[in-house]
N, CA, C and O atoms as a GROMACS GRO file, in nm:
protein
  424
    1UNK      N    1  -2.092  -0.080   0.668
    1UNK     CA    2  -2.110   0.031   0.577
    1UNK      C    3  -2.112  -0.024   0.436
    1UNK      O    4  -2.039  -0.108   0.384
    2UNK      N    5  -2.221   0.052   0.384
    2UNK     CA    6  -2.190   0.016   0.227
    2UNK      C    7  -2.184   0.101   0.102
    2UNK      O    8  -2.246   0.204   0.123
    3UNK      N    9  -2.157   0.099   0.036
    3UNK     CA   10  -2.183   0.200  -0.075
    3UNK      C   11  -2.144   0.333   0.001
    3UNK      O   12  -2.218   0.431   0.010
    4UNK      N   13  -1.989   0.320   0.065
    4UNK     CA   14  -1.935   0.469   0.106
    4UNK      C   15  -2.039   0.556   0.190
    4UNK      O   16  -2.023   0.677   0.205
    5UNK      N   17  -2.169   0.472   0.256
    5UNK     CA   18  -2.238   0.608   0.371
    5UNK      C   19  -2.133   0.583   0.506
    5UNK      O   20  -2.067   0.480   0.519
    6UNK      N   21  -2.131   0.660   0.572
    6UNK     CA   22  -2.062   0.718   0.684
    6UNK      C   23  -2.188   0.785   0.786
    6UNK      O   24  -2.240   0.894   0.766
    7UNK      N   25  -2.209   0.726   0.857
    7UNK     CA   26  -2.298   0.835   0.965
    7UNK      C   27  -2.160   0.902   1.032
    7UNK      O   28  -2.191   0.945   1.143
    8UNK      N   29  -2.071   0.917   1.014
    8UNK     CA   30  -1.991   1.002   1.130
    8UNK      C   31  -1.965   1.146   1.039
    8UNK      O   32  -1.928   1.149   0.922
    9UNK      N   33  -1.989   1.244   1.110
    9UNK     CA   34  -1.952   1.388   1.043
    9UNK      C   35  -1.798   1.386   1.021
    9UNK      O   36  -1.761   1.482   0.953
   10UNK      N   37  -1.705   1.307   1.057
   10UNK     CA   38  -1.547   1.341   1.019
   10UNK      C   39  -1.519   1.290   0.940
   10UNK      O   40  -1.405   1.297   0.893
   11UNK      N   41  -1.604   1.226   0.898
   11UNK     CA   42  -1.537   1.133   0.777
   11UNK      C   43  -1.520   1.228   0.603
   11UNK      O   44  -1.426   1.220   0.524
   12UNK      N   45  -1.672   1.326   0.588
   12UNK     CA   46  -1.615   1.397   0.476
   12UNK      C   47  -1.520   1.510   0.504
   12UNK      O   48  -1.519   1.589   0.410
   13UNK      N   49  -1.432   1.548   0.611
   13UNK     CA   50  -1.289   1.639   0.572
   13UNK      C   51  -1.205   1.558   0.555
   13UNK      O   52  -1.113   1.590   0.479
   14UNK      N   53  -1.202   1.416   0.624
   14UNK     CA   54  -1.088   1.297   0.624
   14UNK      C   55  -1.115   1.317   0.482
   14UNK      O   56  -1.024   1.382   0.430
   15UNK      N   57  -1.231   1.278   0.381
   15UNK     CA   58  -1.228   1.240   0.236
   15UNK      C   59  -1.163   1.355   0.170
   15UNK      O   60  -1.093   1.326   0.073
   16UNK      N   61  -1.170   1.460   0.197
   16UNK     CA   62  -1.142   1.573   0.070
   16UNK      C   63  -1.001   1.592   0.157
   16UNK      O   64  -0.925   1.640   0.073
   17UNK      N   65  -0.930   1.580   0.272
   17UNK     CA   66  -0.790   1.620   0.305
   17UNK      C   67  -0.705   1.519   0.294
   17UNK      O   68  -0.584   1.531   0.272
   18UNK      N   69  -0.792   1.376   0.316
   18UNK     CA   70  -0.698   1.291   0.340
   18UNK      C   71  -0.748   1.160   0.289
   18UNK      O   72  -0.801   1.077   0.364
   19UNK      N   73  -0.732   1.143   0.166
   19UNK     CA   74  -0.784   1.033   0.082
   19UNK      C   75  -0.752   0.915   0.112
   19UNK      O   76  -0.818   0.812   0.116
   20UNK      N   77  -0.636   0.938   0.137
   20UNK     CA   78  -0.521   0.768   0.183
   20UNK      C   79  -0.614   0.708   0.305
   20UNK      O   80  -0.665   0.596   0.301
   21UNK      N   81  -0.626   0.796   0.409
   21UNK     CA   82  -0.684   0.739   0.544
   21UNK      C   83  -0.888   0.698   0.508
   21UNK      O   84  -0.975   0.630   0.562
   22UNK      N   85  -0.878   0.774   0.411
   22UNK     CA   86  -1.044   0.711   0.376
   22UNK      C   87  -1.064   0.595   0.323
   22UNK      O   88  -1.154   0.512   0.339
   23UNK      N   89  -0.943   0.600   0.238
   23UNK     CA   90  -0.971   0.491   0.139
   23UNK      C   91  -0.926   0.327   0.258
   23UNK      O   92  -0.975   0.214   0.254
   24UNK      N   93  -0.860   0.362   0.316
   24UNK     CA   94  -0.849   0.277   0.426
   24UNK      C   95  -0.974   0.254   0.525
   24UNK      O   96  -1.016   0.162   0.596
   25UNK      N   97  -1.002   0.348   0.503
   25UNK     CA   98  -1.174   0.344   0.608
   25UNK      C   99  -1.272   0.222   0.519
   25UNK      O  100  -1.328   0.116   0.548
   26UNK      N  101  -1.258   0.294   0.414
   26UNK     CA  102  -1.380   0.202   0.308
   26UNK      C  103  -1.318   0.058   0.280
   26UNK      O  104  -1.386  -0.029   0.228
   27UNK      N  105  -1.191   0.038   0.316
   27UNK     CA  106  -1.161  -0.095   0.250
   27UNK      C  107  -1.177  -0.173   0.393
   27UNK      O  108  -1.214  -0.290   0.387
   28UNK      N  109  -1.150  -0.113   0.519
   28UNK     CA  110  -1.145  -0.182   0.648
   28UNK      C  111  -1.291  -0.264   0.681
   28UNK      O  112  -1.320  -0.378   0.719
   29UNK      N  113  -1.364  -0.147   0.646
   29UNK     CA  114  -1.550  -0.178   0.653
   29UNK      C  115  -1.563  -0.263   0.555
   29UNK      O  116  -1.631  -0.352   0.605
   30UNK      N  117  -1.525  -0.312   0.378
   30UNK     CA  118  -1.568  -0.410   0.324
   30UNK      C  119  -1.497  -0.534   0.375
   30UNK      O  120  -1.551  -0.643   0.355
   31UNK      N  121  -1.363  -0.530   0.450
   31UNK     CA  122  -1.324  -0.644   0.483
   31UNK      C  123  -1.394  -0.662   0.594
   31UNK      O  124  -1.446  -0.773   0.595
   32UNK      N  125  -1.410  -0.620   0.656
   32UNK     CA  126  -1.525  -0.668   0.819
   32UNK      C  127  -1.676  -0.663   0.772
   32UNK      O  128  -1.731  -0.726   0.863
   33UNK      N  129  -1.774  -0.627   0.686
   33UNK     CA  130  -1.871  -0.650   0.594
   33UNK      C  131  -1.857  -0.749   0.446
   33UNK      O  132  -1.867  -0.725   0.325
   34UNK      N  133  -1.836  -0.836   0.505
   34UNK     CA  134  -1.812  -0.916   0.422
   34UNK      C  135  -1.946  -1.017   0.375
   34UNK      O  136  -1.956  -1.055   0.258
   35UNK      N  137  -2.026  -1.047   0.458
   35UNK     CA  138  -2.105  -1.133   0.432
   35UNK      C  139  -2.110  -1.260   0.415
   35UNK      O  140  -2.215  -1.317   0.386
   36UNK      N  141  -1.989  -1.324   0.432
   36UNK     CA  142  -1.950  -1.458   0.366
   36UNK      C  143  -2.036  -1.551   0.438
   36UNK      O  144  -2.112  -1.625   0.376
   37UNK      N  145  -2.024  -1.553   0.601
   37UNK     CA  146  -2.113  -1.667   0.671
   37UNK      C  147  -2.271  -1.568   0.720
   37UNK      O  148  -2.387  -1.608   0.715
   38UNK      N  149  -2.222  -1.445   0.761
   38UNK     CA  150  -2.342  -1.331   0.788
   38UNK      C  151  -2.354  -1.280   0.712
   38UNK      O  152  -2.263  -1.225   0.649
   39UNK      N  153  -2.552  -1.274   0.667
   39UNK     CA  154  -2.619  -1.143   0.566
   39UNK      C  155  -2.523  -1.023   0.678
   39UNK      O  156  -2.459  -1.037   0.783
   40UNK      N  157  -2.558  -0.899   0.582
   40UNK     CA  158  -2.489  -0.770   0.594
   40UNK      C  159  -2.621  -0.718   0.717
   40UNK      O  160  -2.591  -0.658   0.820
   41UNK      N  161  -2.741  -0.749   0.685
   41UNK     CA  162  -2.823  -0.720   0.801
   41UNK      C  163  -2.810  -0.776   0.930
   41UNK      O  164  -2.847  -0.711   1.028
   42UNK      N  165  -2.763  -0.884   0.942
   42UNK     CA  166  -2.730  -1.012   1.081
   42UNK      C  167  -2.595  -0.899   1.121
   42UNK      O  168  -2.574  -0.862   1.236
   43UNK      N  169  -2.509  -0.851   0.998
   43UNK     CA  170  -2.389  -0.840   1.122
   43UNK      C  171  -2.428  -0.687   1.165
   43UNK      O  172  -2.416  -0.632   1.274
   44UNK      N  173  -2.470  -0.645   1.062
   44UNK     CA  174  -2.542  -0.439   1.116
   44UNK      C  175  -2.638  -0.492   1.294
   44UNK      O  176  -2.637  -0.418   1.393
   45UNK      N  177  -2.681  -0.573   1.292
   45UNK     CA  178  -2.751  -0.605   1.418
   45UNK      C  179  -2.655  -0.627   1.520
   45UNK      O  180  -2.661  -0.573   1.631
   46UNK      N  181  -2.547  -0.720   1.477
   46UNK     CA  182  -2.471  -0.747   1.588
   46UNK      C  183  -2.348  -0.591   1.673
   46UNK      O  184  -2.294  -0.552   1.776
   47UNK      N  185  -2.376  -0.556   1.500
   47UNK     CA  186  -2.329  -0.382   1.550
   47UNK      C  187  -2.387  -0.328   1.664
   47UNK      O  188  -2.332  -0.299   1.771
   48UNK      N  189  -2.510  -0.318   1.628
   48UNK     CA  190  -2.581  -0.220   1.722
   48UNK      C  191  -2.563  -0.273   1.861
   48UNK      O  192  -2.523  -0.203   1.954
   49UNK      N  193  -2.607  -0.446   1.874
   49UNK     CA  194  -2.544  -0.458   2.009
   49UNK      C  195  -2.427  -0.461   2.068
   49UNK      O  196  -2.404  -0.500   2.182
   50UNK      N  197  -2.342  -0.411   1.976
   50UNK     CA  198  -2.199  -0.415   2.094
   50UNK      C  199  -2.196  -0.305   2.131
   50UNK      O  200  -2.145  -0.276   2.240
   51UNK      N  201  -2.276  -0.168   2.009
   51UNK     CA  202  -2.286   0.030   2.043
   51UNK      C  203  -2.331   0.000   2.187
   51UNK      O  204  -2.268   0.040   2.285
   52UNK      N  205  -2.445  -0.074   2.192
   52UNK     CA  206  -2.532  -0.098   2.302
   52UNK      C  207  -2.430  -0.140   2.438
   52UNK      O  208  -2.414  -0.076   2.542
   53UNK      N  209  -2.378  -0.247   2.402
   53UNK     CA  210  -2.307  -0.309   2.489
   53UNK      C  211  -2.218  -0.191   2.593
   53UNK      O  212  -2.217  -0.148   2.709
   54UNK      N  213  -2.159  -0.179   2.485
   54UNK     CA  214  -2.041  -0.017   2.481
   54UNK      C  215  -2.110   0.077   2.581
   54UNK      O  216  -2.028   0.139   2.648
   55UNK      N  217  -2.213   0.099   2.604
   55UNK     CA  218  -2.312   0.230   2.678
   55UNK      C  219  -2.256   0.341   2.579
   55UNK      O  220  -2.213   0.444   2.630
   56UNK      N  221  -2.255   0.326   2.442
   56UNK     CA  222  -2.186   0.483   2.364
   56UNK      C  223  -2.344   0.519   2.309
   56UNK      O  224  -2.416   0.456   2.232
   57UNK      N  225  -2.360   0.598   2.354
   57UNK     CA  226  -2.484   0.683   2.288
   57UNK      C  227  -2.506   0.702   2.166
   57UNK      O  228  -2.603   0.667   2.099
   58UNK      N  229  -2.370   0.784   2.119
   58UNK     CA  230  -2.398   0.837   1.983
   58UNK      C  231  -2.333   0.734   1.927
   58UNK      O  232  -2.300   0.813   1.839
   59UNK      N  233  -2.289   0.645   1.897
   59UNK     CA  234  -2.215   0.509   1.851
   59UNK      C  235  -2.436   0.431   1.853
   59UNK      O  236  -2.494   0.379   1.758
   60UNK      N  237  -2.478   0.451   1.962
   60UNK     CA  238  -2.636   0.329   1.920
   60UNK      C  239  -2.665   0.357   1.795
   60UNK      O  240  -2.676   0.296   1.688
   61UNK      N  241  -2.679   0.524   1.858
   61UNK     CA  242  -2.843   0.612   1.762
   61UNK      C  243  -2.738   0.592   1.596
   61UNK      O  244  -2.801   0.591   1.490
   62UNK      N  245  -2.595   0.579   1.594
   62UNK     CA  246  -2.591   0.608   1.441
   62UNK      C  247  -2.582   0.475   1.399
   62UNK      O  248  -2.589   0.453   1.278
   63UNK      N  249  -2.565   0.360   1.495
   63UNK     CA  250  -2.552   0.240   1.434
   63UNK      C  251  -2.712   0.223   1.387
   63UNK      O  252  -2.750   0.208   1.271
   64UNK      N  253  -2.809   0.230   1.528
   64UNK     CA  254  -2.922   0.192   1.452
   64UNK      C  255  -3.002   0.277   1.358
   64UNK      O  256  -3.102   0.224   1.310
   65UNK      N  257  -2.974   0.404   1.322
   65UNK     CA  258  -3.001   0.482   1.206
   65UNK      C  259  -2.958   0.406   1.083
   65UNK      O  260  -3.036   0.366   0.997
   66UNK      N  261  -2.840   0.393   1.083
   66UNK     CA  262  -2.812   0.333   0.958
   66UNK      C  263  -2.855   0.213   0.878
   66UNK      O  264  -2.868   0.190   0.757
   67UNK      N  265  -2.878   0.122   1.023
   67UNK     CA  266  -2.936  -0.012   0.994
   67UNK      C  267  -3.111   0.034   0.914
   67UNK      O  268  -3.176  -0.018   0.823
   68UNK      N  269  -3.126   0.114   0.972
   68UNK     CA  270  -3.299   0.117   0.980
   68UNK      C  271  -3.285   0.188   0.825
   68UNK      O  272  -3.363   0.160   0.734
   69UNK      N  273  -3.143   0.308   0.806
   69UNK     CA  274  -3.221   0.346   0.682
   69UNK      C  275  -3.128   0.260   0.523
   69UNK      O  276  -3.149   0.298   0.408
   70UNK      N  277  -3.068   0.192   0.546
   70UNK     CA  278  -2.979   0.131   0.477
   70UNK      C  279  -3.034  -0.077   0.436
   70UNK      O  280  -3.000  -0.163   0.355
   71UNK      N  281  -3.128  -0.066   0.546
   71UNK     CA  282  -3.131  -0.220   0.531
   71UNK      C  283  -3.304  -0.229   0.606
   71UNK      O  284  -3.368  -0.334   0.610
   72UNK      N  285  -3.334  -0.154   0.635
   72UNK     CA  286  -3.522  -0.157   0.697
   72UNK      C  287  -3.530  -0.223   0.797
   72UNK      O  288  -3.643  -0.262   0.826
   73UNK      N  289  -3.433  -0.254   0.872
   73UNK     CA  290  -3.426  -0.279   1.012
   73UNK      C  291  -3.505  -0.258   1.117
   73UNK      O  292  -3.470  -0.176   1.201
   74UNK      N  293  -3.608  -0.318   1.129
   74UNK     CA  294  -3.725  -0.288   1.219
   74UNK      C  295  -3.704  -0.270   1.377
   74UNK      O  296  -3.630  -0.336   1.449
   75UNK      N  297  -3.814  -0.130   1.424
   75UNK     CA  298  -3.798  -0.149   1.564
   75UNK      C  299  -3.799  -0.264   1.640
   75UNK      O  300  -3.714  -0.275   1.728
   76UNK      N  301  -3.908  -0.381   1.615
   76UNK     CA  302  -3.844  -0.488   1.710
   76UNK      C  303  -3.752  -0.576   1.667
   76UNK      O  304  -3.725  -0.645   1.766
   77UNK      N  305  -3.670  -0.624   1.545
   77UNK     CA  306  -3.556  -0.623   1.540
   77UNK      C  307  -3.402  -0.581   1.641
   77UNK      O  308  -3.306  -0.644   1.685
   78UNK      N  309  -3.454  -0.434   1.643
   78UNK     CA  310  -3.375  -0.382   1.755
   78UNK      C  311  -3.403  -0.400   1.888
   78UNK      O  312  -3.314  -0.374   1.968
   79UNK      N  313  -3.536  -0.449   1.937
   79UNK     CA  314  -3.572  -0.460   2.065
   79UNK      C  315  -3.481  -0.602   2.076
   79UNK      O  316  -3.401  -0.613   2.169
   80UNK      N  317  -3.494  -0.695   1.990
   80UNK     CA  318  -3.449  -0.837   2.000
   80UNK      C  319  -3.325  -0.843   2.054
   80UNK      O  320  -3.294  -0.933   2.132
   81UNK      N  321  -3.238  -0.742   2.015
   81UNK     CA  322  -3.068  -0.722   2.010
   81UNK      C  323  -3.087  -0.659   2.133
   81UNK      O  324  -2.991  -0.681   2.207
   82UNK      N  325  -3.203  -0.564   2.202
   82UNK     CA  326  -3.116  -0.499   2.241
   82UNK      C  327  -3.213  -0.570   2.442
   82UNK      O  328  -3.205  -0.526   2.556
   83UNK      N  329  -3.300  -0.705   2.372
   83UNK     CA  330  -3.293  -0.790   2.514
   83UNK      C  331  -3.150  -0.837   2.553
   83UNK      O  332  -3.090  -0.808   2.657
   84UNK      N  333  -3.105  -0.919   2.445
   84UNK     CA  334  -2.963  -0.954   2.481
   84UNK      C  335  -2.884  -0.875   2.555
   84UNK      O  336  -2.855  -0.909   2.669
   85UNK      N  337  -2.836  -0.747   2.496
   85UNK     CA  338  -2.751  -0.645   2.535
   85UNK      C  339  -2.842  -0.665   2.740
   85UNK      O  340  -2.764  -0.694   2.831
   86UNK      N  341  -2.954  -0.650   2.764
   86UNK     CA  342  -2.966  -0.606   2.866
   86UNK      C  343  -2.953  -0.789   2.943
   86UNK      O  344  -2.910  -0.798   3.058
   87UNK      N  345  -2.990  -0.903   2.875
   87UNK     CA  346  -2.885  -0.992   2.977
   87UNK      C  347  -2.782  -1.029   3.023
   87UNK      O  348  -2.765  -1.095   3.126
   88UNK      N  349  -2.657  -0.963   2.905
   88UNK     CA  350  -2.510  -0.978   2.869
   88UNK      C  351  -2.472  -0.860   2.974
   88UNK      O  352  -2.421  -0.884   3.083
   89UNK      N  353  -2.498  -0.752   2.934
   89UNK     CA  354  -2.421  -0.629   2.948
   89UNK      C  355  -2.545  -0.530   3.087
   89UNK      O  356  -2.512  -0.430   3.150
   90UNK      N  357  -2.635  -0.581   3.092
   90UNK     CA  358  -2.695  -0.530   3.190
   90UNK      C  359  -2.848  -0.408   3.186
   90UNK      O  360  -2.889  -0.376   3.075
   91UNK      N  361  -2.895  -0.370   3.270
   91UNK     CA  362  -2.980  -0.280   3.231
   91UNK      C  363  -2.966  -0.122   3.224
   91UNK      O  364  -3.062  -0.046   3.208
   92UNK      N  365  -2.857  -0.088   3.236
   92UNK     CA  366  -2.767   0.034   3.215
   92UNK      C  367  -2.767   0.064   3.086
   92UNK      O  368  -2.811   0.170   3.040
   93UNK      N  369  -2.710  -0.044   3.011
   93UNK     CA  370  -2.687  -0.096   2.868
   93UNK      C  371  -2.781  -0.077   2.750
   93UNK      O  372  -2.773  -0.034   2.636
   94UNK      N  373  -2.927  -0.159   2.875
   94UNK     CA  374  -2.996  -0.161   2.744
   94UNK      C  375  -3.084  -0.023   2.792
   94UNK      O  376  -3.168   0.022   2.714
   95UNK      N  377  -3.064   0.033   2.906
   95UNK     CA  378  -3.152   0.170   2.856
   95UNK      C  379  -3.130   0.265   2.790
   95UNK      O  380  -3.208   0.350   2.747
   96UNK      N  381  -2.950   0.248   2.770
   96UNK     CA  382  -2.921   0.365   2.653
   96UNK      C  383  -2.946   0.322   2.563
   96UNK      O  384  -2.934   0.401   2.470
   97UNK      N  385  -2.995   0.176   2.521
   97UNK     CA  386  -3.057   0.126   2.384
   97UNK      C  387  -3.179   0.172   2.352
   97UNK      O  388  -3.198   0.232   2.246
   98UNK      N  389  -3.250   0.153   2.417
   98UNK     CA  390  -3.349   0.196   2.464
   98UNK      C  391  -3.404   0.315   2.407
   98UNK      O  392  -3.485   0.340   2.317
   99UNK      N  393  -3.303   0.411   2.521
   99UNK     CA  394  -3.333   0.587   2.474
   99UNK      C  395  -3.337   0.613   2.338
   99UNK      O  396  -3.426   0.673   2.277
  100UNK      N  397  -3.230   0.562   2.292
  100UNK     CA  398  -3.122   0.600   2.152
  100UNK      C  399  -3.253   0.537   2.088
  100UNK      O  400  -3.298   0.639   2.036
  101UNK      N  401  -3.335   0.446   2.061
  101UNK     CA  402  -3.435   0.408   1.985
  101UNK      C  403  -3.549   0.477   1.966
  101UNK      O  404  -3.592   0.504   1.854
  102UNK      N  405  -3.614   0.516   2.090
  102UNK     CA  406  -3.723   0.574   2.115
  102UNK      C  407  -3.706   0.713   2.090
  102UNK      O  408  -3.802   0.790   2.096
  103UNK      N  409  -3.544   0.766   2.051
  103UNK     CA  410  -3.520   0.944   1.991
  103UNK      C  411  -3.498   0.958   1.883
  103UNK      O  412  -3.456   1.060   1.829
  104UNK      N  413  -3.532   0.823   1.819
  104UNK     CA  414  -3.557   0.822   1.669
  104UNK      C  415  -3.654   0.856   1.613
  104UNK      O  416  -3.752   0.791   1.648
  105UNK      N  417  -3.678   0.954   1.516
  105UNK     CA  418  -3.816   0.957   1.435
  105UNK      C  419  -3.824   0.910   1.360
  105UNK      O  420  -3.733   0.943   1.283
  106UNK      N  421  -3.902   0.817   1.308
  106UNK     CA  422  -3.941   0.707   1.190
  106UNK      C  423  -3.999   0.793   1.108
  106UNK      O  424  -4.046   0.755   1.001
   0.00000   0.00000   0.00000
């Protein structure tokens, strides 16, 4: 995450009820977005394949939303990540990658 976007809908009542636990949100994400050995695009990729990995649906579609609208993350970009996911983690895996891609509108 950068510049405070959130694809998750809970995050703005956490912000306006509960500042302490946000501000912990935003500092957790710059310490794990760090960039030091990975561009911020290499590790948003490695995101998407663990959503993938995970079989979490709504965890793909918002990882790879974000990538795509935050960093221009191309569809085969995501196909690349999401061969892996289907040699690692299987073809279960990568068809919810899959789906979650192809119910995107560009």
């Amino acid at each position: 995450m950068k510049d405070e976007v959130f694809f998750s809908k809970g995050m703005n009542p956490i912000k306006e009820d509960y500042p302490d636990l946000y501000d912990i949100s935003v500092s957790l994400n710059d310490v794990c977005y760090t960039g030091k050995s990975l561009d911020y695009k290499t590790q948003k990729l490695v995101a998407i394949g663990i959503a993938a990995a995970s079989s979490d649906n709504r965890a793909i579609k918002k990882q790879i939303l974000s990538g795509m609208k935050e960093l221009d993350i191309t569809k085969e970009e995501v196909m690349d990540v999401l061969r892996v996911v289907l040699l690692l983690s299987g073809k279960p895996a990568f068809m919810k990658g899959i789906n979650a891609l192809y119910n995107i509108k560009e």
